[in-house]
VEXVOMI-541263 format. One line per field, with one value per residue (C-alpha): residue number from 1; residue in three letters; x, y, z. Coordinates in Angstrom, 3 decimals, always signed. Layout:
// VEXVOMI-541263
vexkol = (NUM;...)
zadren = (ALA;...)
x = (X;...)
y = (Y;...)
z = (Z;...)
END
This chain:
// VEXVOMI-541263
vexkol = (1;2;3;4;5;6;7;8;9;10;11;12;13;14;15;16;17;18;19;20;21;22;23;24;25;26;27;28;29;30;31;32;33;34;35;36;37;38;39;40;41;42;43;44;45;46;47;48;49;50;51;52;53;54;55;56;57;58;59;60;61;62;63;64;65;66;67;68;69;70;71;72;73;74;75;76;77;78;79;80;81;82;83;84;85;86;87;88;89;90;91;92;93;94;95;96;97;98;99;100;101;102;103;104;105;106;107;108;109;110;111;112;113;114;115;116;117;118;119;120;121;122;123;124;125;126;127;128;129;130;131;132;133;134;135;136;137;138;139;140;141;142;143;144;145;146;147;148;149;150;151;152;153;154;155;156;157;158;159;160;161;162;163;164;165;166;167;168;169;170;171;172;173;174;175;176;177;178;179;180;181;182;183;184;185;186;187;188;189;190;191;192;193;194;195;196;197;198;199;200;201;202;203;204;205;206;207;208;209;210;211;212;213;214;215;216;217;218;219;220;221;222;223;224;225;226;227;228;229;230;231;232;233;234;235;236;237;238;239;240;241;242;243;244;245;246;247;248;249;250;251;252;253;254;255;256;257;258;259;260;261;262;263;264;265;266;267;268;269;270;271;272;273;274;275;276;277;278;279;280;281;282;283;284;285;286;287;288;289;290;291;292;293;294;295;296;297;298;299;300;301;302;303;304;305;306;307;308;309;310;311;312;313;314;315;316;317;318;319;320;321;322;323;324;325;326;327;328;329;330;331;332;333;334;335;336;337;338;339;340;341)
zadren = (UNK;UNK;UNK;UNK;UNK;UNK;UNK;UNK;UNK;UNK;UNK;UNK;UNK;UNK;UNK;UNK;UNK;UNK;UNK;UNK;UNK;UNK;UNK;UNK;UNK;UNK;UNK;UNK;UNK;UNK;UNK;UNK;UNK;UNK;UNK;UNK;UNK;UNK;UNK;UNK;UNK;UNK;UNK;UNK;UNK;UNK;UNK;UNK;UNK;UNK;UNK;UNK;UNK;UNK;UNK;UNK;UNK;UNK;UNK;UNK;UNK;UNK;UNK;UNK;UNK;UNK;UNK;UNK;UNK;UNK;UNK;UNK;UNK;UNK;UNK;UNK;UNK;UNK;UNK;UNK;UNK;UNK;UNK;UNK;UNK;UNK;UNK;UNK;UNK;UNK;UNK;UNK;UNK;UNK;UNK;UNK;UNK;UNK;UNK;UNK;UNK;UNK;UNK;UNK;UNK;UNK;UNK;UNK;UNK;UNK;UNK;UNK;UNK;UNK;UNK;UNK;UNK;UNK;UNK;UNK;UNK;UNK;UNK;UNK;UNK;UNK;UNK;UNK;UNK;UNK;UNK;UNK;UNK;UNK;UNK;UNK;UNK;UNK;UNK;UNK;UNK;UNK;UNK;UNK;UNK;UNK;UNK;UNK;UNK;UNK;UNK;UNK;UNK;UNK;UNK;UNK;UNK;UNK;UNK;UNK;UNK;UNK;UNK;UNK;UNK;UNK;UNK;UNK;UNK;UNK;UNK;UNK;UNK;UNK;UNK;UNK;UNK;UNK;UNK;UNK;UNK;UNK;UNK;UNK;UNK;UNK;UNK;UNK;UNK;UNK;UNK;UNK;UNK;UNK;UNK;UNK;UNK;UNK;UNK;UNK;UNK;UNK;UNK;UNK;UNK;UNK;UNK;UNK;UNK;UNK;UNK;UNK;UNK;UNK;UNK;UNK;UNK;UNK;UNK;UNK;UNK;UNK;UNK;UNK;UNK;UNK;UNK;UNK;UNK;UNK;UNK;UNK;UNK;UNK;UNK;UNK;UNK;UNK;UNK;UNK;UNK;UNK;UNK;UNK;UNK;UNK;UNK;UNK;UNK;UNK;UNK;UNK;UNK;UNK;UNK;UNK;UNK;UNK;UNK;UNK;UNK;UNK;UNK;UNK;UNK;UNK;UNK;UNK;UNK;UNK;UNK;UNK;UNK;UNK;UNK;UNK;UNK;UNK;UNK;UNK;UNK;UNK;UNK;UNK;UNK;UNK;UNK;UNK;UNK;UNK;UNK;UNK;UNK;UNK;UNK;UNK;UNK;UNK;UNK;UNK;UNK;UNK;UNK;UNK;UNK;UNK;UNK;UNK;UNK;UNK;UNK;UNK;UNK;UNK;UNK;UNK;UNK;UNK;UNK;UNK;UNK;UNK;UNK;UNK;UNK;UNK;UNK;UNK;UNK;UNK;UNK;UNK;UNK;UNK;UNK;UNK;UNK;UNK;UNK;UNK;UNK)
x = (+15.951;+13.684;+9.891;+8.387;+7.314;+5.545;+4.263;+3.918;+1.079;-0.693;-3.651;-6.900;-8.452;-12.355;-12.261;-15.359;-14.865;-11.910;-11.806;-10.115;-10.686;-8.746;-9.340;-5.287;-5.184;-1.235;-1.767;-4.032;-1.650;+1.705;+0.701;-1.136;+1.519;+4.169;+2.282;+3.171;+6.731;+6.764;+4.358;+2.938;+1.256;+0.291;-0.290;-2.149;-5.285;-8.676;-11.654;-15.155;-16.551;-16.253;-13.626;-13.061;-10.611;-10.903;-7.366;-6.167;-4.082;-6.043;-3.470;-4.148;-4.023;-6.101;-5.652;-7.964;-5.485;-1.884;-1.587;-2.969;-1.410;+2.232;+1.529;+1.818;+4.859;+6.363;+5.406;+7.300;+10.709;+9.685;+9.933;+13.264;+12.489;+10.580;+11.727;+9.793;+8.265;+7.067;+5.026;+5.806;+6.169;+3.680;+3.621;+2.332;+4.876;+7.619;+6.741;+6.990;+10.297;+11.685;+10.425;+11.514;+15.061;+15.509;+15.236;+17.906;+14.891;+15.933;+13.562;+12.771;+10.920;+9.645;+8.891;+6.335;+5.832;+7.837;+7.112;+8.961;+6.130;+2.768;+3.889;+3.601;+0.969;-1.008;-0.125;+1.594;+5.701;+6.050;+5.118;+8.662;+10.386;+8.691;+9.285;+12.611;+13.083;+11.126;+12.990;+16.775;+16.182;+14.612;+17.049;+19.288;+17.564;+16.514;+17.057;+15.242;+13.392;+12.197;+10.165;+12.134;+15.856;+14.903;+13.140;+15.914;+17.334;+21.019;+20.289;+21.574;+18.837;+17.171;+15.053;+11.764;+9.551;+6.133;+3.149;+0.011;+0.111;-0.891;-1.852;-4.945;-4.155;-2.387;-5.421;-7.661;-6.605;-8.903;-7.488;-9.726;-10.011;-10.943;-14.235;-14.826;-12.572;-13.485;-10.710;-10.401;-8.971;-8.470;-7.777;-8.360;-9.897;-7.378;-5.885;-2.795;-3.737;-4.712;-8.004;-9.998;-7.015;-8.044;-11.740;-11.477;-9.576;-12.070;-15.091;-12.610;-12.588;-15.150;-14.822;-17.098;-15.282;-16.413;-14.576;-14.551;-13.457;-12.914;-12.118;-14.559;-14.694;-16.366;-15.167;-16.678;-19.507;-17.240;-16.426;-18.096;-17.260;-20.561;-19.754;-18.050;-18.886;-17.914;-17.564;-16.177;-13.023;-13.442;-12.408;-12.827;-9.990;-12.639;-14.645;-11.754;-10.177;-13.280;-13.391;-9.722;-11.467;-13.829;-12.352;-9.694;-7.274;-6.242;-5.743;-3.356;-3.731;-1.368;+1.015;+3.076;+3.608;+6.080;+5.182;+1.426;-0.025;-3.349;-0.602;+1.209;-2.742;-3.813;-0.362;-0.940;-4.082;-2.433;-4.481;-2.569;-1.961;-2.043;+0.250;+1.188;+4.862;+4.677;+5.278;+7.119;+9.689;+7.622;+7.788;+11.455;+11.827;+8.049;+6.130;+2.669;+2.878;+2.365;+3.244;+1.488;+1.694;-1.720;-3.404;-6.016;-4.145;-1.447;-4.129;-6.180;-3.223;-2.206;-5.449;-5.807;-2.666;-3.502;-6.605;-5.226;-2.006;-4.037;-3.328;+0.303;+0.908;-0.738;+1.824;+4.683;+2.927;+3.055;+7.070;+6.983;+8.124;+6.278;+7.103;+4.772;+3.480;+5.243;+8.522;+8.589;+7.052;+10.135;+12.722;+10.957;+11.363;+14.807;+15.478;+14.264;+15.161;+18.735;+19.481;+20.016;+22.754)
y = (-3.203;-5.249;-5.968;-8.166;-8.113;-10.781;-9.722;-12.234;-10.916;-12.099;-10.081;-11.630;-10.554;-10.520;-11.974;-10.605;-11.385;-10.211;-7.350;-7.583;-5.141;-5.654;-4.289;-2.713;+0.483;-0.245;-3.892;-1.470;+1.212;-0.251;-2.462;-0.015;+2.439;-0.479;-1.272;+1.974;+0.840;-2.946;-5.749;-6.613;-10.059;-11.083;-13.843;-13.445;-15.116;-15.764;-13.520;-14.728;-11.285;-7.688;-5.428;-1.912;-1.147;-1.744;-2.509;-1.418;-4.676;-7.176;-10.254;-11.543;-15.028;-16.386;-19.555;-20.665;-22.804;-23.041;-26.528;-24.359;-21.291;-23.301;-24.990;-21.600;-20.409;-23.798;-23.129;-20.028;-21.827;-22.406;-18.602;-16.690;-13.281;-12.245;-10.936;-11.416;-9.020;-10.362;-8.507;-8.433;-11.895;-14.402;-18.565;-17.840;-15.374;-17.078;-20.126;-18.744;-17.089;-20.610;-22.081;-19.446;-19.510;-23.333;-22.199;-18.894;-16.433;-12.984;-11.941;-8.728;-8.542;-5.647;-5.389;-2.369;-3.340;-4.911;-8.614;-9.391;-7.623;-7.973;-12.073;-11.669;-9.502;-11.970;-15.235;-14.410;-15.489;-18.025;-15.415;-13.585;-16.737;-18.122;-15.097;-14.840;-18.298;-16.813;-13.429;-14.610;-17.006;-14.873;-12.078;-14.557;-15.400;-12.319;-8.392;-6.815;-3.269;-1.808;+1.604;+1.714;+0.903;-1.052;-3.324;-4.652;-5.743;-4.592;-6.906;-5.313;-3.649;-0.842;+1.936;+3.515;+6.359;+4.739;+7.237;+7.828;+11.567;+13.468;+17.169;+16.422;+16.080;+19.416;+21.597;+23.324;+22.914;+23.974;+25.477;+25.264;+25.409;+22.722;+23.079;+19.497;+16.543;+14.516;+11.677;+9.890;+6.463;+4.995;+1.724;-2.189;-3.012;-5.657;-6.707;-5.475;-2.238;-1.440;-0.339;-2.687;-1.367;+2.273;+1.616;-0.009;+3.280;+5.762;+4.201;+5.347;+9.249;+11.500;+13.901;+15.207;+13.066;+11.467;+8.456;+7.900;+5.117;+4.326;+1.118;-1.077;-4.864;-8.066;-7.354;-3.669;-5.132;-5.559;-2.069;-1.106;+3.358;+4.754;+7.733;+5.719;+5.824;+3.370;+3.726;+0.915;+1.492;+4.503;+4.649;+7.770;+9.759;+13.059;+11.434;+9.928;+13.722;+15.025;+12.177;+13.992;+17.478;+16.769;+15.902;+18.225;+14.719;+11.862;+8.979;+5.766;+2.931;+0.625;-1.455;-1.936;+0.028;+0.513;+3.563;+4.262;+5.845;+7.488;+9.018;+11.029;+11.519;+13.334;+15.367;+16.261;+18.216;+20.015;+17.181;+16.546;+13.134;+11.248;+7.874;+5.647;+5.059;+1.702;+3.126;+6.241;+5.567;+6.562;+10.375;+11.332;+14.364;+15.168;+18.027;+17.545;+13.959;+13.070;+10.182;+9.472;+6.607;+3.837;+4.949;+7.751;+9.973;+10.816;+10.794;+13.555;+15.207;+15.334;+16.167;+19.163;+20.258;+20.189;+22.002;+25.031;+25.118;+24.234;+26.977;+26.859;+23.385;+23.253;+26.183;+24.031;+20.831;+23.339;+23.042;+19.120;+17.661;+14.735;+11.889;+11.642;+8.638;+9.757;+9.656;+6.707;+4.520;+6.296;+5.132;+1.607;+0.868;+1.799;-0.914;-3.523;-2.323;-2.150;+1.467;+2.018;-0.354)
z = (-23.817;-22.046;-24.001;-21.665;-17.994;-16.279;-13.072;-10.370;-7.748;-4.635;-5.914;-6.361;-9.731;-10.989;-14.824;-16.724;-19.811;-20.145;-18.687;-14.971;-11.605;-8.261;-4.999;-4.292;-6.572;-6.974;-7.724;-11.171;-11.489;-11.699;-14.370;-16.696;-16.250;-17.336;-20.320;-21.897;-22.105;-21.789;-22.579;-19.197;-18.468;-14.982;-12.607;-9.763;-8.073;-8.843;-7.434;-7.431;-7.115;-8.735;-7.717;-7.091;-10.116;-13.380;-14.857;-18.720;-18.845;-20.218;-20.339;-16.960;-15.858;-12.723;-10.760;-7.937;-5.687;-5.305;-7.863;-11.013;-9.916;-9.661;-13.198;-14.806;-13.000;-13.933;-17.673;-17.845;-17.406;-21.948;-21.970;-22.687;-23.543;-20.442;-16.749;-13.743;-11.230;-7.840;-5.553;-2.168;-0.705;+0.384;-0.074;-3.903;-4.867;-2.937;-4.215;-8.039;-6.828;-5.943;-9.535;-11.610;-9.790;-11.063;-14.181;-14.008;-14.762;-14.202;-11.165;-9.467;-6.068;-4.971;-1.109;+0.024;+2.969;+6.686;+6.318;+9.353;+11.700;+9.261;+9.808;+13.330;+13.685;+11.566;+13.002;+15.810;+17.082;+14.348;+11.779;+11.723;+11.521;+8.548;+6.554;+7.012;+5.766;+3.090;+2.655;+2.822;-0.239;-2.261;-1.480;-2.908;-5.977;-7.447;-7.358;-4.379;-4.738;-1.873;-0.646;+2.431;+2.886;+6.292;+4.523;+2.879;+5.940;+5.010;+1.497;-1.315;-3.499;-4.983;-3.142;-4.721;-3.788;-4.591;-5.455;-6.737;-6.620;-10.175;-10.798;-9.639;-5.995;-5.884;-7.327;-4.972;-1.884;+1.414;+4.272;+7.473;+10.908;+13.597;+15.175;+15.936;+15.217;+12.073;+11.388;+7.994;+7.823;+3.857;+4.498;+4.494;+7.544;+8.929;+12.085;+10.650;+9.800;+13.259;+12.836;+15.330;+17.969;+16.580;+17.468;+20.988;+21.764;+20.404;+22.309;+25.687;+24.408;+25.252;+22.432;+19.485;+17.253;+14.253;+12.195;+8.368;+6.928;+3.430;+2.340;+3.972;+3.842;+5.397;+9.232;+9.315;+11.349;+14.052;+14.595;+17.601;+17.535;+17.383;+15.186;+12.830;+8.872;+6.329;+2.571;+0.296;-2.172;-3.650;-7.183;-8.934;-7.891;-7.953;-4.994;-3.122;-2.825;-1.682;+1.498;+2.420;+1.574;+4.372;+7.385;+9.090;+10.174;+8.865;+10.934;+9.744;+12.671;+11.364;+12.993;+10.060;+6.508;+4.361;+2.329;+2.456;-0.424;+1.600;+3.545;+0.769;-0.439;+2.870;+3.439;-0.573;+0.287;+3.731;+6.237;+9.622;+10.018;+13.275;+13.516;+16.087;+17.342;+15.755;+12.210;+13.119;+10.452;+7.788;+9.011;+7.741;+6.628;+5.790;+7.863;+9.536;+10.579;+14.821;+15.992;+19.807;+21.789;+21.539;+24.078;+25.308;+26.857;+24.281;+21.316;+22.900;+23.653;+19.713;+18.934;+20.708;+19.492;+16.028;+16.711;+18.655;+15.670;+12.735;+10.666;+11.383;+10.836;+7.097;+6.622;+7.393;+5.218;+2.206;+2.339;+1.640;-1.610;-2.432;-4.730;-7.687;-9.796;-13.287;-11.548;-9.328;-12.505;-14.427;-12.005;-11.833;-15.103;-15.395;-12.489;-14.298;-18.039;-16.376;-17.079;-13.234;-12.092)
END
């Protein structure tokens, strides 16, 4: 049985005294949840300012640039008793992937996310070709897990059902009708993520619409939607429920994802979600998602049918089975503890 995991992340991490908070509520969960079965350490990035969650794990280890960040990964080749989980992959983490390989360390990587298009969507035609460079060694080197089986790109490799669902998000539901639209967005505000694209479009519409966003950062000056609010990270789970409690649809912009978590969050307590055709893979088999085209016409069009079917459609959401945190950290550790084969 496997004791140690050293998580390798692209996460930048606040360091007060000792105590550590990130801004990516998976990048807090997975490791805390870990720790009940393994002894976690990870590696990640330095963060010159307070973040939104406060992490349990307490054996963390920061670097500020790529040379001290590579030093550690290269010290870990003196360690035999430890396997290695990267996060998603990036120059850091690939970078640690191609160190760790020199040495035979036994390496997971788990992928949440379509590198392929966030590469170009980020810096543009070269992106995609970069990452596959990227992608194809690693999928060499170590043991891929994935949330979606696309994003293994016909690799071999395990698939997960990441969540952050609990009890919590199942209690109390409200059931209500549409009067006027008010669309919830939880969410960095990146290129990426669509959400500039999301705003251009919503100055166009001449609807009594509002916009909530939570999840702000640095470029939410740059939204220009009048009715627009913005709320940073929300932490405390009690709060963050209440932001889905209050608007009637959720709204996720994106031009990529893998498996969102604020989706599973807003179908969890019956909200209609709204997607574009860009990410209409994550639908499967899961009831009140819409996927419309980026542009005015088809959005109203959505919109109004959610309104005049409201009631109907949070009857179908009630049939959905969603994936909850307790099992998907279950099966994860049985990946890497090599009880799943």
């Amino acid at each position: 049985m496997i004791k140690k995991i050293v998580i390798v992340s692209n996460e930048k991490f606040y360091d007060s005294d000792g105590n550590f908070s990130c801004d990516n509520i998976a990048e807090k969960s997975l490791p805390d949840e870990l720790k009940k079965k393994f002894q976690i350490e990870i590696i990640g990035r330095k963060s010159k300012f307070k973040r939104a969650h406060n992490l349990e794990t307490k054996k963390i280890e920061t670097y500020t640039n790529i040379f001290s960040y590579i030093q550690k990964i290269f010290d870990e080749r003196k360690d035999n008793n430890s396997i290695y989980l990267v996060l998603s992959i990036s120059p850091f983490t690939f970078l640690s992937v191609f160190i760790l390989s020199l040495f035979k360390k036994k390496i997971f990587t788990y992928l949440r996310s379509n590198g392929y298009e966030e590469y170009k969507k980020i810096i543009g035609s070269i992106g995609p070709k970069i990452y596959n460079l990227m992608f194809n060694y690693t999928a060499k080197k170590s043991i891929l897990i994935s949330c979606r089986k696309h994003i293994l790109m016909k690799k071999k490799g395990f698939v997960v059902e990441p969540s952050e669902l609990d009890d919590n998000w199942l209690r109390n539901i409200s059931e209500k009708n549409i009067k006027d639209f008010k669309l919830l967005y939880v969410g960095r505000v990146k290129v990426e993520k669509g959400v500039f694209s999301l705003d251009n479009l919503l100055q166009s519409l001449n609807e009594n619409l509002s916009l909530t966003i939570v999840g702000s950062d640095k470029n939410h000056k740059k939204l220009k939607y009048k009715n627009t609010k913005i709320y940073p990270i929300e932490k405390d789970q009690k709060k963050l429920i209440n932001f889905y409690d209050e608007c009637n649809i959720f709204i996720l912009p994106s031009f990529t994802e893998g498996h969102p978590m604020a989706l599973l969050e807003a179908l969890s307590r019956l909200r209609p979600v709204i997607i574009f055709k860009d990410i209409e893979h994550i639908i499967g088999e899961k009831k009140g998602i819409f996927a419309v085209e980026r542009n005015e016409k088809s959005l109203l069009k959505i919109l109004y049918f959610i309104r005049e079917n409201y009631n109907s459609i949070q009857q179908e959401m009630k049939k959905n089975i969603l994936p909850n945190k307790k099992d998907f950290i279950n099966n994860l550790s049985k990946i890497v503890s090599g009880e799943i084969f």
